[in-house]
N, C-alpha and C positions, 0 to 999 in steps of 0.2 A: 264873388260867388262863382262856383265852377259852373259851365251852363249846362243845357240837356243834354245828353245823349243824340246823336244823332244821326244814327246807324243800327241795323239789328245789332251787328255784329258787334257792337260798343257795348252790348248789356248781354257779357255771355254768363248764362244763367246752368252751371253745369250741375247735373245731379249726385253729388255729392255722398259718403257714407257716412253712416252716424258713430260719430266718435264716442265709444262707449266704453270707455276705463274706469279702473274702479275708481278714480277722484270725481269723475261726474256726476256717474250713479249714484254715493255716496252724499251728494250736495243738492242744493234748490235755496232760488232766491226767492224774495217777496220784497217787493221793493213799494213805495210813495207816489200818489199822481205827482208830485213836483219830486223828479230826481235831478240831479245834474254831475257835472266834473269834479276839478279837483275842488278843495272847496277849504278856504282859508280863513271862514267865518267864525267869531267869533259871539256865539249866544248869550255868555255871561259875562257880563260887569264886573264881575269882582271875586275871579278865579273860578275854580273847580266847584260845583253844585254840591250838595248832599245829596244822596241817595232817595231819587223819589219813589213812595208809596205806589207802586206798579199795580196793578190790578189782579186778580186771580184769573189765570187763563186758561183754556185745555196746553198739555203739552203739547209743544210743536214737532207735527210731522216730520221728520229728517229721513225718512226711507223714502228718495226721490226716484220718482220714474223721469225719466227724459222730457226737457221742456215742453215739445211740442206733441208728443207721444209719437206715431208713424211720421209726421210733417217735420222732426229733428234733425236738423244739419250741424258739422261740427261750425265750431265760433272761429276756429285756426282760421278763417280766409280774409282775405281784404275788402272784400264786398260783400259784409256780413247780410244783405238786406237784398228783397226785391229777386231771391234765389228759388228755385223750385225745388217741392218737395221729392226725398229720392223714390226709389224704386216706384214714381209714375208709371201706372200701367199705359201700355206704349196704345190705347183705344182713349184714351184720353189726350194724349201728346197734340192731336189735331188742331184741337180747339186753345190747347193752352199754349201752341205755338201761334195760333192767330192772334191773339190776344195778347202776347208781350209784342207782337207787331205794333200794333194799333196801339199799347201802351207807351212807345218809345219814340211813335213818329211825331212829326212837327206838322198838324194841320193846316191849312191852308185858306184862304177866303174860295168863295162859289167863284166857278170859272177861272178857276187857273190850272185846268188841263189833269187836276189828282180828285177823280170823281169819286174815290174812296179814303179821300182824305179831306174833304171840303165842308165849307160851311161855318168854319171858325167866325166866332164875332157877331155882327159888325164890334161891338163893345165886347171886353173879357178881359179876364188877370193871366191867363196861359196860352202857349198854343200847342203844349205836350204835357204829358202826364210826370215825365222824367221833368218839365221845368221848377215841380215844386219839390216830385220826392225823389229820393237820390238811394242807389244802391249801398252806400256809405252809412245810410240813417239821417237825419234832418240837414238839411240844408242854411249853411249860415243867411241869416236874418235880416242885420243891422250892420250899415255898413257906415264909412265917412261921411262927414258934416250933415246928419239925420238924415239921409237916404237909405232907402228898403230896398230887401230882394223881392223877389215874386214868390219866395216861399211863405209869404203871409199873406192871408187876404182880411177882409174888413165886412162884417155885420152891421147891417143899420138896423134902426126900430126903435122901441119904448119897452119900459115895462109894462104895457098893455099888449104888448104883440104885434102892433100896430107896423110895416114898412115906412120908410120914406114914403112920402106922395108921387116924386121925382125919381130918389136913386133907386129905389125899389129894397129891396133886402139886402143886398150886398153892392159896396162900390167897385163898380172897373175901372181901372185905370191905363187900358188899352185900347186899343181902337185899329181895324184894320188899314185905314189909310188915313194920311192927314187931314184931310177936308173933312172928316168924322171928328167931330171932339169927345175928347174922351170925359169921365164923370168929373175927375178930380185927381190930385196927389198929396199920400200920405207922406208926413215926415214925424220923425221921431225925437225925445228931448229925454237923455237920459236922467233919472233923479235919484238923490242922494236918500241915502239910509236917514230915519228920523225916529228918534229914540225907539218906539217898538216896531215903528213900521220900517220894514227891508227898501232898499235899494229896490228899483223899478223901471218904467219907463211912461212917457206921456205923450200921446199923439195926438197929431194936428192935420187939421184937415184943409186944404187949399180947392176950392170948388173953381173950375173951368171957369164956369156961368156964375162969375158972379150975385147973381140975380135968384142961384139957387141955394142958400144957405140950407145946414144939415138944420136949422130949427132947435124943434123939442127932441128932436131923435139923437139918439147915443149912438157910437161908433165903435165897436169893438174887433179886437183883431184876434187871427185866427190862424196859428203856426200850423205849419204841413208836418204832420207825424210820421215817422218812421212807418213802413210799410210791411208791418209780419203776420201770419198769423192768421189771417182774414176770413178764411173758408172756415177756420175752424170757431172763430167765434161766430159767423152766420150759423152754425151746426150747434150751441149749445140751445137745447130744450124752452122753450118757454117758461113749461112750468118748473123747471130749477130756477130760471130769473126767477119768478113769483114766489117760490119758497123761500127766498131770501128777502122777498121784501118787507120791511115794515114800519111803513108809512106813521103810524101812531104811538112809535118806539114802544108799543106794548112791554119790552122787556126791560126798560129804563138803562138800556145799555146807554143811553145818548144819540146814539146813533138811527135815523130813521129814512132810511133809502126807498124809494118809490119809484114803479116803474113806470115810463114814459108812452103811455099808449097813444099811437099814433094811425091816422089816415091809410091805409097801403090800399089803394084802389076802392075796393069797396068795402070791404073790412077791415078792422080796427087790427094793430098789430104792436107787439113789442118794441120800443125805438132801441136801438142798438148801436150804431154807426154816427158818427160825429160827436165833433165837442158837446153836447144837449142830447144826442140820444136821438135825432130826427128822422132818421132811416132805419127802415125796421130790417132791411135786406140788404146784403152786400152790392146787390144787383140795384137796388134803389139809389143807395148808396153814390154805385159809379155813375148814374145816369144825371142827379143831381149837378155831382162835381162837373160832368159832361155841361149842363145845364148854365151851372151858376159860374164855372169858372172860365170855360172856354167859347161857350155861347152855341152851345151844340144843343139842338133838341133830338128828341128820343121819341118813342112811343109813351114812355110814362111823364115827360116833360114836354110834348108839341108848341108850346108858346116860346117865341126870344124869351134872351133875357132881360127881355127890357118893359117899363112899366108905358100906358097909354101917353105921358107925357115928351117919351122918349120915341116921334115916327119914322126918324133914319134907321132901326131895328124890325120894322115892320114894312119900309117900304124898299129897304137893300137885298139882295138879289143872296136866297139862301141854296145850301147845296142838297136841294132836296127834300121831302117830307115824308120822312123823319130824315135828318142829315146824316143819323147814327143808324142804323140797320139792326133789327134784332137781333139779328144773328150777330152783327160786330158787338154789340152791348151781351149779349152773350159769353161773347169768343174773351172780352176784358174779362167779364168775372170769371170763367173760367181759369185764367191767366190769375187772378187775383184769389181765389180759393186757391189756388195751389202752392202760394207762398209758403215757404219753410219757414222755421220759426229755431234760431239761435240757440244751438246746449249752451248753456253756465259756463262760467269761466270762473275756477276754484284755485286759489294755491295753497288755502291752510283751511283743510277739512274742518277743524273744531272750530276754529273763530268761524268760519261762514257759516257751520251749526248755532252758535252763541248766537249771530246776529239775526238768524230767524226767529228765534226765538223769543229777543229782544223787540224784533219785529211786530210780533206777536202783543207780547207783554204792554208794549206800549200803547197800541192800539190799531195800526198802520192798518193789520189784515181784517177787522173789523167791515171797511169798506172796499179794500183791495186784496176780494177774495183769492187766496194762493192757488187754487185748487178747483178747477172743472171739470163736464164731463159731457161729450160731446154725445149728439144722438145720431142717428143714422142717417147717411148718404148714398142716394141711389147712384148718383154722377159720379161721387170720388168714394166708393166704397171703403178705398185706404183710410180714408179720414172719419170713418163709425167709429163709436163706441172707445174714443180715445181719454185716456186722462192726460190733460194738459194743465200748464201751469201761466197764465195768461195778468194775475193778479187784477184781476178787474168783478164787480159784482154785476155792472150794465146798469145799477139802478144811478137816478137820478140823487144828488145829495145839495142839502144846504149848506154851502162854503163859505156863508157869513159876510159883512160887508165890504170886507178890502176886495173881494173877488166877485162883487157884486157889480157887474159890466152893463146894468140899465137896458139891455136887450132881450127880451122876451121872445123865445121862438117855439113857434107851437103851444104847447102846455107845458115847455120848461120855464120856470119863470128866470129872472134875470140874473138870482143869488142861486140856479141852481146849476150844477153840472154834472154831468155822466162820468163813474169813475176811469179813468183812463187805464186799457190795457199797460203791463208798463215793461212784458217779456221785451228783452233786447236792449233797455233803457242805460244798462250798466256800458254798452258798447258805444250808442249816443254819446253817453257820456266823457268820452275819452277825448273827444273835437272840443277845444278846447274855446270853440265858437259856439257850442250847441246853449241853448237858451230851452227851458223849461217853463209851465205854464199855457193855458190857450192861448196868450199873446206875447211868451216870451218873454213876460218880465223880470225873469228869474236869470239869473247866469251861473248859479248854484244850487247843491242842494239844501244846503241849508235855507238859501235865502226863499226858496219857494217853499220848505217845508212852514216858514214863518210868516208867509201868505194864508197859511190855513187859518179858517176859523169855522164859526160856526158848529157845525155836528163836531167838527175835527178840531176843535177850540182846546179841549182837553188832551187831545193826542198831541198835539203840539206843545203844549205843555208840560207834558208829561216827555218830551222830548226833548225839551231847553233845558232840564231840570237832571237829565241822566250826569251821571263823573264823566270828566272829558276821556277817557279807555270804555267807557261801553258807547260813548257817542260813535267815538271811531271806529269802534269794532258795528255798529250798526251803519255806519255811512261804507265802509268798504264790503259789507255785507253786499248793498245796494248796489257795487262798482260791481260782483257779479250775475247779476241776473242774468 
């Protein structure tokens, strides 16, 4: 795995012009929370399918505005990701140049002389924000003889919601210095295809302390997604979530998305942000990750991260209180609302028309709305009032038991999940190490589309069942988002 960045000057983030030909304009993807590479799977047993009974759909949109609307950068660069949006009015550059600071540095423990870089730990899975997400798009995962990168962490719990008593909600598997023991280490067992169930993987947990078994608690793992997009998904409207939701499929579509209302200080709020939906704000968001991943508290997280049975967390020597400064927690989402968000990449107008459409047809957009619309921003004016194309609806969805991970967080229960933004997916997809799914068990697109169940039980089926020329005209579809 390549490591972090370790330099401003390592992550030049240049503002870019939005490549606008008439082949871009002309196209728009809608792509699958499980997309991946090249993808050599074979669905059918026993050659080419019949023609499945596709459903009645609206036609699909093909007058595409730019993926990201104002926050569109061309796809031509080699660091598709983690780039700033163009024509940034230069009364904002302040804040979002402090903030890919503080997004690319390497933190440090209390008292080693970097008073605004301190407080990592004692326990954590990172000590920079570049160690999980990478300007490239996801960071490989799984490496030789079941060894992990740090671009995955690990959820504990039940499906009662209930943490560890011990690890607390998530395992670390770091520790600032040796005399500290860390919680545990994860390894991985790849598993084979088994008549309808896909290829996979299965993890194993190895606890420090013996003496602290994970119990009744399930352990689930949690890939670091690609980094686009972000201000403009904190900017769509509430009530557009909620007009999409419907919780009691009222319309017997099968489909019945519900929104994740969750805690934000003292009012209840949209969940938006992460795999389950448990951050309603992008700004809650970074503080969290600040929280659970590198051991940093905040003003909205002042507790380690560690539970009462863990007192080297509570009684080691922190860089401050809060270690994060609101203004630094700030200065990141600033830095993080301004992500650009990748044009398309088209080389055959009509078949990438065909495969929206197909897209469509089949069911995909159902939950992986094509089509947003942001509301108003006082900080990044640029970013009001845009149509973006983000394929996500935010709401919470039933994925059925293969993807049911026995962790319960918040009010998502443990068969549920947020449908995943997926703008950018098609370029992920080209890393011929990139793994799809919330823990990567997928290394293809097919093999994660065959994880689906549940609401999406019928789209997947309706998916196995296409002739092998509209499958592929629907999976290269997906290679351009």
């Amino acid at each position: 795995m390549s490591r972090l960045l370790t330099s401003f000057s390592a992550l030049t983030l240049p503002l870019l012009p939005v490549m606008r030909n008439s082949l871009l304009c002309a196209s728009m993807a809608i792509v699958l929370s499980a997309c991946g590479g090249s993808d050599g799977t074979d669905d059918s047993a026993s050659g080419t399918p019949s023609q499945p009974n596709l459903p009645q759909t609206p036609e699909t949109d093909t007058q595409w505005l730019p993926a990201g609307g104002s926050a569109t950068i061309s796809a031509n660069i080699s660091r598709p990701f983690l780039q700033i949006i163009p024509k940034l009015p230069s009364s904002a550059l302040g804040g979002v140049s402090t903030g890919r600071e503080l997004f690319i540095a390497e933190w440090t423990p209390a008292n080693q002389g970097r008073v605004l870089f301190d407080g990592v730990g004692p326990l954590f899975n990172a000590n920079a924000c570049t160690q999980c997400h990478s300007a490239e798009g996801r960071k490989p995962i799984y490496a030789t003889n079941g060894e992990l990168s740090d671009a995955i962490l690990f959820r504990l719990g039940n499906n009662q919601g209930i943490a560890h008593a011990y690890y607390g909600e998530q395992m670390q598997h770091q520790s600032i210095e040796s005399s500290i023991a860390t919680e545990g280490k994860m390894h991985y067992v790849a598993t084979a295809r088994q008549n309808d169930k896909p290829a996979g993987i299965q993890f194993n947990f190895t606890p420090t302390d013996l003496n602290q078994p994970l119990g009744d608690s399930a352990i689930s793992g949690r890939i670091s997604p690609q980094l686009v997009g972000m201000g403009l998904l904190d900017l769509i409207p509430e009530a557009n979530i909620m007009a999409a939701a419907d919780p009691d499929d009222s319309n017997n579509d099968g489909i019945s998305g519900r929104v994740h209302w969750v805690n934000d200080g003292v009012q209840q709020r949209i969940g938006r942000f992460g795999w389950k939906a448990i951050n309603s704000s992008l700004r809650t968001q970074n503080a969290n990750a600040m929280s659970q991943d590198m051991g940093l508290t905040t003003t909205i997280f002042m507790d380690p991260n560690c539970t009462p049975s863990q007192p080297i967390c509570w009684t080691a020597a922190n860089g401050g209180s809060p270690e994060v400064s609101d203004s630094a927690l700030d200065a990141v989402t600033d830095f993080m609302t301004a992500l650009a968000v990748p044009e398309r990449r088209i080389t055959d107008v009509s078949a990438f028309n065909k495969g929206a459409q197909l897209f469509t047809q089949v069911g995909c957009a159902s939950c992986h709305t094509p089509k947003q619309k942001t509301g108003d921003s006082m900080r990044f004016p640029l970013l009001s009032q845009q149509t973006i194309y983000p394929y996500t609806d935010l709401l919470l969805h039933d994925m059925g038991a293969a993807l049911d991970d026995g962790v319960k967080e918040k009010n998502a229960e443990s068969y549920e999940w947020r449908t995943p933004p997926l703008w950018g997916i098609g370029i992920v997809a080209r890393n011929p190490e990139a793994r799809f799914l919330h823990d990567g068990r997928a290394s293809s697109l097919t093999e994660a589309i065959m994880w689906h169940g549940g609401e999406a039980e019928a789209v997947k089926t309706r998916f196995t069942q296409l002739p092998s020329t509209q499958k592929e005209t629907l999976l290269s579809f997906l290679k351009g988002i």
